[in-house]
C-alpha positions in Angstrom: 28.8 22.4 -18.3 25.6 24.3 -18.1 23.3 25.5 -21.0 25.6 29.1 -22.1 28.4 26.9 -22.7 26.6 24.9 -25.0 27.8 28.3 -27.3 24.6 28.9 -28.3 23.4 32.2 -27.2 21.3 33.6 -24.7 18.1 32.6 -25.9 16.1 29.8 -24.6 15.2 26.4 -26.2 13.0 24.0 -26.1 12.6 19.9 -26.5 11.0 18.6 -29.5 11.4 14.4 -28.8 14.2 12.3 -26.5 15.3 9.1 -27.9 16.8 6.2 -26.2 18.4 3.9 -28.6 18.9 0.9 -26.5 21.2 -1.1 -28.4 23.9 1.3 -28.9 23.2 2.8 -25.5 23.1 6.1 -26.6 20.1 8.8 -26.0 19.3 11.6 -28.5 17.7 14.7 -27.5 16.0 16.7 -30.3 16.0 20.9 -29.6 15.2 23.9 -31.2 17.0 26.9 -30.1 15.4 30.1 -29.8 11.8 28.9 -30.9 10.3 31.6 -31.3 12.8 33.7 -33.9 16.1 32.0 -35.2 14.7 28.6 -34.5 17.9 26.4 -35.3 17.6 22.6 -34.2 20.0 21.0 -32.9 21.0 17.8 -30.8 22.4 16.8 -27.8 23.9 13.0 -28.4 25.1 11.1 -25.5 27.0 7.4 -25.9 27.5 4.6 -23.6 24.6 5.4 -21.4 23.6 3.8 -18.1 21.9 4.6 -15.1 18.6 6.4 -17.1 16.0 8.2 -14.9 12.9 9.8 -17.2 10.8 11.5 -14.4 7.5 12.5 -16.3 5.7 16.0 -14.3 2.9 14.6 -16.2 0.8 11.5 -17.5 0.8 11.1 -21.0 3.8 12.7 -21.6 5.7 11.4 -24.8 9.2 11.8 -25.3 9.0 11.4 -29.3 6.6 14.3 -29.6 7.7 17.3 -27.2 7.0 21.1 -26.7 9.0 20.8 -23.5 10.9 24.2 -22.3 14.9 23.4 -21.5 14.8 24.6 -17.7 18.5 23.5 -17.1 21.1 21.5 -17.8 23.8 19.8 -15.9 26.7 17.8 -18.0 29.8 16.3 -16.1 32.6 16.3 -18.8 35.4 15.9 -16.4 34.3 13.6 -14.1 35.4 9.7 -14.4 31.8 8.8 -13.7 30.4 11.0 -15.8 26.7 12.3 -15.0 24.3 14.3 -16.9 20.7 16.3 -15.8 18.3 17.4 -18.3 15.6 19.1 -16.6 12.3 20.9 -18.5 8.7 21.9 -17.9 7.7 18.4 -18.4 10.3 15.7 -17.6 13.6 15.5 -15.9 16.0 12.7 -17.6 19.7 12.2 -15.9 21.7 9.1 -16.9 25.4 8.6 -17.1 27.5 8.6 -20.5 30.7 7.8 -22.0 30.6 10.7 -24.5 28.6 14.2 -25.4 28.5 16.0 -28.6 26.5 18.9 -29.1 25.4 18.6 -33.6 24.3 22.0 -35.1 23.8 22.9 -38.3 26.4 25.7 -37.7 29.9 25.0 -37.0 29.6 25.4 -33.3 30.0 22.1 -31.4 31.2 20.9 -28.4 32.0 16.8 -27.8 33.6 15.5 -24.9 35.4 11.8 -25.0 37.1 9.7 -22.8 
């Protein structure tokens, strides 16, 4: 899965915080979607997360408050080992997962379970 079939359009987005919750394993990405008209948020949620790389470009740079622009995205939905690549301007993070759900405030989603 890359970032169209996310089913959100064709304009770009951007990162506003990541959030590892450790003791549910799960990592919450925070985005706005087409910052600089529509600018719907929306989140990526990931469970049963293992494996987690955060690769900063940059000292300083905090994953709770971001202005990072979503380069590309790489989730395995298929895969028993399932990986996932989150790649901006400022940070790359890729971890493996259990589950993916996409939460909009519009009635497109995608989620993925095993």
């Amino acid at each position: 899965m890359d970032y169209q079939a996310l089913g959100l359009g064709e304009a770009p987005s951007v990162v506003t915080a990541v959030k590892v919750v450790e003791d549910e394993h799960a990592i919450i990405i925070s985005c706005l979607y087409d910052p600089r008209d529509a600018q719907m948020p929306y989140r990526l949620s990931f469970k049963k997360c293992a494996h987690i790389t955060w690769e900063p470009f940059d000292e300083g740079v905090d994953p709770h408050q971001l202005d990072a622009e979503l380069i590309g995205i790489s989730v395995e939905t298929h895969e028993p080992q399932k990986r996932a690549v989150i790649t901006t301007d400022a940070f790359e993070l890729s971890f493996s997962y259990g589950s993916f759900a996409v939460q909009t405030h519009t009635p497109t989603s995608h989620s993925s379970r095993p």
